[in-house]
Backbone as a printed PyTorch tensor [residue, N CA C, xyz], in Angstrom:
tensor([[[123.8770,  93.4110,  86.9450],
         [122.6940,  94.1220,  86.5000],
         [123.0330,  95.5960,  86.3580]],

        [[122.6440,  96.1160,  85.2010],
         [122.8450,  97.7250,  85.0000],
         [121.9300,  98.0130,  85.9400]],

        [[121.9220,  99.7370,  85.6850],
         [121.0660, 100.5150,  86.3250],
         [120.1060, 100.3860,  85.6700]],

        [[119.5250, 100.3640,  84.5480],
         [118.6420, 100.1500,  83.7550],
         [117.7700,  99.6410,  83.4960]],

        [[118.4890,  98.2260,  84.1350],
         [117.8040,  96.9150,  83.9250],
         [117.1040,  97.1050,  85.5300]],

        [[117.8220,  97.6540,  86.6050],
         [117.5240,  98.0140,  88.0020],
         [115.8880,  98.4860,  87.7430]],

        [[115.9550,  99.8100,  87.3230],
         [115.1070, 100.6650,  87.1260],
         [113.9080, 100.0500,  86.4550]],

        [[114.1610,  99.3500,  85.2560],
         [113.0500,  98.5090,  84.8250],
         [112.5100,  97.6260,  85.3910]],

        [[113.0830,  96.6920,  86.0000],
         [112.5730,  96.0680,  87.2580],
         [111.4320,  95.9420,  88.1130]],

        [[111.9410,  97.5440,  89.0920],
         [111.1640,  98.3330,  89.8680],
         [110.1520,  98.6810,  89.1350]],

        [[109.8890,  99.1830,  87.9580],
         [108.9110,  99.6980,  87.1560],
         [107.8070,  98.7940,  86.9860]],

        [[108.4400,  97.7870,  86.8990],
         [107.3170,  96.1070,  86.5160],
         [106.6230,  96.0780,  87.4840]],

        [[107.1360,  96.4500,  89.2470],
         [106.4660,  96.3080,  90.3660],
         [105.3270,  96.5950,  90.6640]],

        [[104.4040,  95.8430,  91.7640],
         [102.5440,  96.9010,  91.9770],
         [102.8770,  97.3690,  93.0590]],

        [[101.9090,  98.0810,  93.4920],
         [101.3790,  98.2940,  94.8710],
         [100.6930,  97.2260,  95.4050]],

        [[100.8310,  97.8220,  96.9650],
         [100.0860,  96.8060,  97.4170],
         [ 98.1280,  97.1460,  97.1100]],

        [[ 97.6670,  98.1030,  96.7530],
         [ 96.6890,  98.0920,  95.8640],
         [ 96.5060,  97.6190,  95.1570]],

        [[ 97.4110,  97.8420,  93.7360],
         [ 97.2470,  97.0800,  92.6060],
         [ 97.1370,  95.4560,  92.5900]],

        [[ 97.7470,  94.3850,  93.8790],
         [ 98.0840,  93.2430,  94.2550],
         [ 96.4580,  93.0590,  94.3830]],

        [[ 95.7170,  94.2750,  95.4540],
         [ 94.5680,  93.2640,  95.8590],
         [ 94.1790,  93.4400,  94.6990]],

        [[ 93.6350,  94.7580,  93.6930],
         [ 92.9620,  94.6980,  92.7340],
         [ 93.1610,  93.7000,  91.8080]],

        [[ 94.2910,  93.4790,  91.4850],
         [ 94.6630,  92.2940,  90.5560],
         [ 94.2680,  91.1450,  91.4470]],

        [[ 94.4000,  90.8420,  92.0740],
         [ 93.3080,  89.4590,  93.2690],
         [ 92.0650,  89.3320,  93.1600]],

        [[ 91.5550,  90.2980,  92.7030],
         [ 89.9780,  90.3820,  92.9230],
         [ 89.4020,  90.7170,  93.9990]],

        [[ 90.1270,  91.5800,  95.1610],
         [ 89.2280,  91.8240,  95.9420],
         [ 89.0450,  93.4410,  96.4530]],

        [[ 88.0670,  92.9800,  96.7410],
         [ 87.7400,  94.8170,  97.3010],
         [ 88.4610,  94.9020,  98.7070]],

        [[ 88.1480,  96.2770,  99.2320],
         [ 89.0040,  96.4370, 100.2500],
         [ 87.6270,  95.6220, 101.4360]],

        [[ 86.3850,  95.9790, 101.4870],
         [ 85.6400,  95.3660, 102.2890],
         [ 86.1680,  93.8330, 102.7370]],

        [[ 86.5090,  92.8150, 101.6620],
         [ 86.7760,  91.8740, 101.5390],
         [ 88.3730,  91.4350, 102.2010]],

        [[ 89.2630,  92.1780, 102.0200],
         [ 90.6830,  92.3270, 102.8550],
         [ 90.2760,  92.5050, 104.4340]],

        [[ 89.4940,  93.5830, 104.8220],
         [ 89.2980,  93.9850, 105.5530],
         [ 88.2270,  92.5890, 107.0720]],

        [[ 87.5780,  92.1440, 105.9680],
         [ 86.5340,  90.6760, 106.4700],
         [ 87.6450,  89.8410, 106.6760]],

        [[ 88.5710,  89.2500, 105.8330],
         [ 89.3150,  88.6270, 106.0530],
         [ 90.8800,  88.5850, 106.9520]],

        [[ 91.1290,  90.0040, 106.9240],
         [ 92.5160,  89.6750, 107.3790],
         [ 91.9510,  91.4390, 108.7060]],

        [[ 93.0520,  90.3410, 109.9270],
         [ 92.8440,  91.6220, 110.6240],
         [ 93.3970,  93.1260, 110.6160]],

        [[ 92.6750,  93.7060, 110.0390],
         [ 93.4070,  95.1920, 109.8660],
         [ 91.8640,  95.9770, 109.7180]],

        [[ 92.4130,  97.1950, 109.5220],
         [ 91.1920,  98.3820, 109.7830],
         [ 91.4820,  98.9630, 108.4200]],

        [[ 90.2120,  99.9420, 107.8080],
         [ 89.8960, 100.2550, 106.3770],
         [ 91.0810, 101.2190, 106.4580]],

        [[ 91.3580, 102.3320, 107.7540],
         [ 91.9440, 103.3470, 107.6920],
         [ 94.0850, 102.6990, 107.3560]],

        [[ 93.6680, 101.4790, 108.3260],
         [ 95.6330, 100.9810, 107.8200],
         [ 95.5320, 100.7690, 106.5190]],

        [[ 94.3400,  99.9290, 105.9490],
         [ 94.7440,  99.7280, 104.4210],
         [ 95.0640, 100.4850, 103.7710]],

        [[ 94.1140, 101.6690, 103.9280],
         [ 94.3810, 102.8670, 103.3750],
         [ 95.6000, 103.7550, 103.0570]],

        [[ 96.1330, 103.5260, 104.3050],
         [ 97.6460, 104.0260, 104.5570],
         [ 98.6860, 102.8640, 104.0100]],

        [[ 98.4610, 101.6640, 104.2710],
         [ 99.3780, 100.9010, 103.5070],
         [ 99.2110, 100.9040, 102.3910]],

        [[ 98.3000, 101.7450, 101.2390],
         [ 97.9480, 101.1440, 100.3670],
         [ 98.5290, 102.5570,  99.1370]],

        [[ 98.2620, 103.3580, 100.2380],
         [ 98.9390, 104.8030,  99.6350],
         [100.1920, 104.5240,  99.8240]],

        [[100.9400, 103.8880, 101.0110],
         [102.5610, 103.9080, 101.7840],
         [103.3080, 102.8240, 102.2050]],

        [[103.4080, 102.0290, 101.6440],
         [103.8620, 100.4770, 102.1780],
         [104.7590, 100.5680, 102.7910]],

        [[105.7660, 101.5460, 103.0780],
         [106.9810, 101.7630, 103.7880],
         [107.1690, 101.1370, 105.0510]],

        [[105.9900, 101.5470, 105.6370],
         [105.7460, 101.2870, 107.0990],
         [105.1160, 100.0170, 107.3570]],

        [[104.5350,  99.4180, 106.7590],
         [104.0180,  98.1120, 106.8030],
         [104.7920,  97.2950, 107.5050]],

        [[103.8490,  96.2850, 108.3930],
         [104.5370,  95.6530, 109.6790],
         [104.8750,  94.3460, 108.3660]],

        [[105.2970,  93.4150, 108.8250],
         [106.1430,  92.3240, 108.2590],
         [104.9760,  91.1040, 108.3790]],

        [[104.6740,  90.9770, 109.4830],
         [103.3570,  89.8410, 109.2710],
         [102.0880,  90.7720, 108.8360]],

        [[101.6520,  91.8940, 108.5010],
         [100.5570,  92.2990, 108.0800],
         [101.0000,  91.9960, 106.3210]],

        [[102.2590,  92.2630, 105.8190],
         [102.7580,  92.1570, 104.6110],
         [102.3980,  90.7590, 104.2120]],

        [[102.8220,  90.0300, 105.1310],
         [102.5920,  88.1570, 104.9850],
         [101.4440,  87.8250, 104.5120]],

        [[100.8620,  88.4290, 105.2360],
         [ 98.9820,  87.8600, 105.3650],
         [ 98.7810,  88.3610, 103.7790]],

        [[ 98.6890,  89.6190, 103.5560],
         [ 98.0990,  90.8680, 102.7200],
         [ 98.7670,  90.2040, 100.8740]],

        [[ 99.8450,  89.8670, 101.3780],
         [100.9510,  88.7200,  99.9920],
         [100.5150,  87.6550,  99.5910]],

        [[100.3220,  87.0430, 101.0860],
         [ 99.7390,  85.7890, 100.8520],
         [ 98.4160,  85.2450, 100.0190]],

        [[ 97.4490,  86.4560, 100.3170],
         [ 96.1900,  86.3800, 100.3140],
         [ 95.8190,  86.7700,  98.8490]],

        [[ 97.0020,  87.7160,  98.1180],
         [ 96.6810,  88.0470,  97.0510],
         [ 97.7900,  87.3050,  96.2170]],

        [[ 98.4920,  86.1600,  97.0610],
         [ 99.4780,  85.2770,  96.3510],
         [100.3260,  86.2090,  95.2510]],

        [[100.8480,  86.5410,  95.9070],
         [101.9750,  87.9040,  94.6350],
         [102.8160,  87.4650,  95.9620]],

        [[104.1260,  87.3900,  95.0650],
         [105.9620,  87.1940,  95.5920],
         [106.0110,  88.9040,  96.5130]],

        [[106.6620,  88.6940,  97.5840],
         [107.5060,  90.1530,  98.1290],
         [108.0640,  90.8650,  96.9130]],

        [[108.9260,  90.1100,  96.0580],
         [109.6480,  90.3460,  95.1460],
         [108.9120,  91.4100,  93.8330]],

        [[107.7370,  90.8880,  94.0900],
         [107.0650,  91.6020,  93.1060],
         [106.5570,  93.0010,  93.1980]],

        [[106.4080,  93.5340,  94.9560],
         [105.5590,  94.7800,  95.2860],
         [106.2590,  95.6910,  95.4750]],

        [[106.0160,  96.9600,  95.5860],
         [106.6090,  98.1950,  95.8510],
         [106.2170,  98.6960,  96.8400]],

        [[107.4980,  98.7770,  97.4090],
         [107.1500,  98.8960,  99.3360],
         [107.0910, 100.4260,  99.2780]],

        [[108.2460, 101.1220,  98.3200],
         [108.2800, 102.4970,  98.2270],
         [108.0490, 103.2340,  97.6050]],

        [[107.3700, 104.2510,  97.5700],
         [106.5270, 105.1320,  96.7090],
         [108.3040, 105.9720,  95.5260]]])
């Protein structure tokens, strides 16, 4: 793989925002469902960096999008 093709790649990627929005759900609705607080979403949602590994699971799962697909890093 070039760099190019690298770069384009990454470009195709969402956030983990864009995942729920493309899911259909609001954050109220993440928030009802999976255990986390408005203020982590918030921060995961601006910063995925830090995101724990089973909060990622749940949050992937729920909006059924691949790891492969999100952008952990800003």
């Amino acid at each position: 793989m070039t760099n190019e093709e690298g770069n384009n790649q990454e470009l195709n990627k969402v956030t983990i925002r864009e995942a729920r929005e493309a899911a259909g759900y609001t954050k109220e609705d993440v928030i009802s469902l999976i255990d986390v607080t408005e203020d982590e979403l918030d921060t995961y949602e601006n910063d995925a960096t830090d995101l724990p590994i089973k909060l990622a699971c749940e949050l992937l799962g729920l909006y059924k999008v691949a790891s492969n697909a999100v952008k952990f890093r800003g």
